[in-house]
N, C-alpha and C positions, 0 to 999 in steps of 0.2 A: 453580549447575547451569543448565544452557544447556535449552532445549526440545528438544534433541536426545534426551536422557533419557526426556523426556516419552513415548518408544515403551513404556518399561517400564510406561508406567500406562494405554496407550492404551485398552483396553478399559474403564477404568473411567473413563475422562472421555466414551467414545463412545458403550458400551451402559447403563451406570448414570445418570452425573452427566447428560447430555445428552436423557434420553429417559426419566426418573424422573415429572416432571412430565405428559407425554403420557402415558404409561403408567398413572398413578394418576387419569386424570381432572380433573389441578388439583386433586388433592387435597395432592400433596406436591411443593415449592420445592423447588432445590437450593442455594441465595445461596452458590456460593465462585467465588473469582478462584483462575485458574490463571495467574502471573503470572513471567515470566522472559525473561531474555537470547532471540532467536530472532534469523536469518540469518547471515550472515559477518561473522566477524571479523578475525582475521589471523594466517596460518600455522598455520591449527588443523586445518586438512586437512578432507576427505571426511566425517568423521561427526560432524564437530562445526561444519558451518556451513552446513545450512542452513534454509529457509525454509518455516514450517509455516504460513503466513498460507491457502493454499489449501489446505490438509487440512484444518483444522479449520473453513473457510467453508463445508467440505463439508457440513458435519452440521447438518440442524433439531437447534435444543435448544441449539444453542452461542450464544452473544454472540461475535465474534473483533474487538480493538481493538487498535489498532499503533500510537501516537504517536509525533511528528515533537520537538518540541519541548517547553520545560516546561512550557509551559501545556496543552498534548495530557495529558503526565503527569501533570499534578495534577488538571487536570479531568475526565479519562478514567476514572483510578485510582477516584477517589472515586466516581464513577456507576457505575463496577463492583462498588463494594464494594454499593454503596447496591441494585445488581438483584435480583429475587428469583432471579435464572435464573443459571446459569452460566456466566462469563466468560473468555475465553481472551485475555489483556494480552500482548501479544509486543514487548518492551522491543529496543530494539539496544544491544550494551553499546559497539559503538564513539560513541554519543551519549551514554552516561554522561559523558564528561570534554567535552563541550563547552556553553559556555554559552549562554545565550539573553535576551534583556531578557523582565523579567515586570514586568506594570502591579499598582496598587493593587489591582483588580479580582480577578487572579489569587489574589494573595494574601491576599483576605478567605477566612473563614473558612466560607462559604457558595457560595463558587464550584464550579463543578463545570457539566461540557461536557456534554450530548446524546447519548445513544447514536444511532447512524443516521443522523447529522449529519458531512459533509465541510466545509472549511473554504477560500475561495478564499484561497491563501497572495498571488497577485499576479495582478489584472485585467491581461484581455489582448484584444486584439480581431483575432490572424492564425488562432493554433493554442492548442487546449486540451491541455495536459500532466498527466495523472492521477497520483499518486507515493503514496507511504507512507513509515511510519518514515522510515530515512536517505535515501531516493532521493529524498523531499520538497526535501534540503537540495544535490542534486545538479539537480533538476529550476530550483530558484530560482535558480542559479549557471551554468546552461544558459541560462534567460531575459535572464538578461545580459546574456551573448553576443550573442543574438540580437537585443536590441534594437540594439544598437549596428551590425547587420546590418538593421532598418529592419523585425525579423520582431519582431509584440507578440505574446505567449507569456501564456496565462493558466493560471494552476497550480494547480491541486485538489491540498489535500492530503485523504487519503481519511479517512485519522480511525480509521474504523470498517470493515471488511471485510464482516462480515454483524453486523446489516442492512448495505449498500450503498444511500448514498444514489444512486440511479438520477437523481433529479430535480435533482439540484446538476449532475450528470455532463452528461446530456441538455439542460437548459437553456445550460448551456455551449457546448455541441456545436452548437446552434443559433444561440449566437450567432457562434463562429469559424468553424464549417464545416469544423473540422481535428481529429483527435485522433490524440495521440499515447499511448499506455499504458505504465508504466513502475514495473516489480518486480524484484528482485533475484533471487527462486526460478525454480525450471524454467521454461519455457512451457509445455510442454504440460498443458493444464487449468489453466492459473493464474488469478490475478484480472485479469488483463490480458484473456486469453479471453472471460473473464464479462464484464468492463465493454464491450466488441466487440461481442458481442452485445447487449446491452443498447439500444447505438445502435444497431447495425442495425435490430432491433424497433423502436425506439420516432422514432429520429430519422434515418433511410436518406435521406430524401429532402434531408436540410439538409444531407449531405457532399459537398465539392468536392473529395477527394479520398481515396484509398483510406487507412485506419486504420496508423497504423505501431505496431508492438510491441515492447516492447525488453524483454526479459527478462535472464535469466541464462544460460549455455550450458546446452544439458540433455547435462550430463555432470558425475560424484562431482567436486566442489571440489579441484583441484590443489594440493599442497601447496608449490610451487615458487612464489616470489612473483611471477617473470614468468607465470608460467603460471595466477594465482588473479586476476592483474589483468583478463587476458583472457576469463576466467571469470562477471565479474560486469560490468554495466554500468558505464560510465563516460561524465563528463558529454561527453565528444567524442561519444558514439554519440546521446546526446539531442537535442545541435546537430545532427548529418547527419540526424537522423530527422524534426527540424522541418522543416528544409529540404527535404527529401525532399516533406512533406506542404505547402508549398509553392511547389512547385515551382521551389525558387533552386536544385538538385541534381540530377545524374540518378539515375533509380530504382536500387534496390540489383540489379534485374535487367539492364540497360543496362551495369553497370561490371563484373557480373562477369564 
């Protein structure tokens, strides 16, 4: 069962599981992982692909955790199980069938990753690229490109949704001067949004150029394969968007 489902149970992961503990005073924990497939997959149409990362970021009382790779998974998973609070793991199942290298480290039996902890997947010193789940492994294969264009791309994977590490994000941003933000779900209100602002508050003065966004289109997932590619980010819009921020492109306002 995908998160998509997860609408059936919303009031009781939002008014109960989420808000049990404020409510009682810290008197009563809620300790369960809500754990499953979330965003696009492929030819599943409108109601079964998309992205609950910023609904459920919405809510005091939630944990929301989105791994990139297996070491996100195993480490993530396990500090989930291990919170006393309630966790929202949003899995992509098209990363299910793909493999990853994992060190000894991963696989001792005490490992386990940081809730509120983001991870630099690849130092960069032009533009900061922020990702999740699978846009992690699109955002790294964007950095590529670009170096080979002379443009260094440093890439946050996020990890963790709420908490948001703000300080991985903002140190970053401080030291490229660029960001680029980059989610698969809607835009409007997404974690793309939230991280935007986060720099503007905290780090306005260290941007040399304006924030680029990449989302998803904000329209019901097309079930037509030409029409669900254009739907969802792809790494060609990561490349224009670097370059955009810059300045090797003209603005998306200039070409149209």
């Amino acid at each position: 069962m995908t998160f998509n489902f997860s609408m059936q149970a919303i009031d009781h992961i939002i008014n109960s599981a989420a808000k049990s503990n404020y409510m009682s005073a810290g008197q009563i924990n809620v300790p369960i992982v809500f754990r499953g497939p979330n965003g696009a997959a492929a030819g599943v149409g409108a109601q079964h692909s998309q992205c609950y990362a910023a609904w459920f970021a919405h809510v005091p009382g939630l944990k929301v955790l989105a791994p990139y790779s297996s070491e996100d998974a195993r480490g993530l998973l396990k500090a989930a199980i291990r919170d006393p609070d309630p966790v929202v793991f949003l899995e992509n199942e098209l990363l299910y069938g793909e493999s990853f290298p994992v060190s000894d480290e991963v696989l001792d039996s005490s490992f386990a990753l940081p809730i509120g902890k983001a991870k630099i997947e690849r130092e960069g010193k032009d533009v900061t690229i922020t990702a999740f789940s699978k846009m992690v492994g699109y955002a790294l294969q964007a950095a590529e490109i670009l170096s080979k264009e002379g443009i260094s791309a440093e890439v946050i994977n996020l990890r963790s949704i709420r908490p948001l590490d703000r300080a991985a994000i903002n140190a970053s941003v401080r030291k490229t001067n660029r960001l680029v933000t980059l989610e698969e779900g809607f835009p409007q209100h997404g974690v793309g949004a939230e991280i935007c602002m986060s720099v503007v508050e905290e780090s306005f003065e260290y941007l040399d150029a304006p924030i680029e966004r990449i989302a998803g289109a904000d329209v019901p997932m097309p079930y037509a394969a030409n029409l669900e590619r254009l739907a969802v980010p792809q790494i060609e819009d990561i490349v224009r968007a670097a370059r955009r921020a810059c300045y090797r492109a003209l603005p998306m306002t200039a070409t149209a």
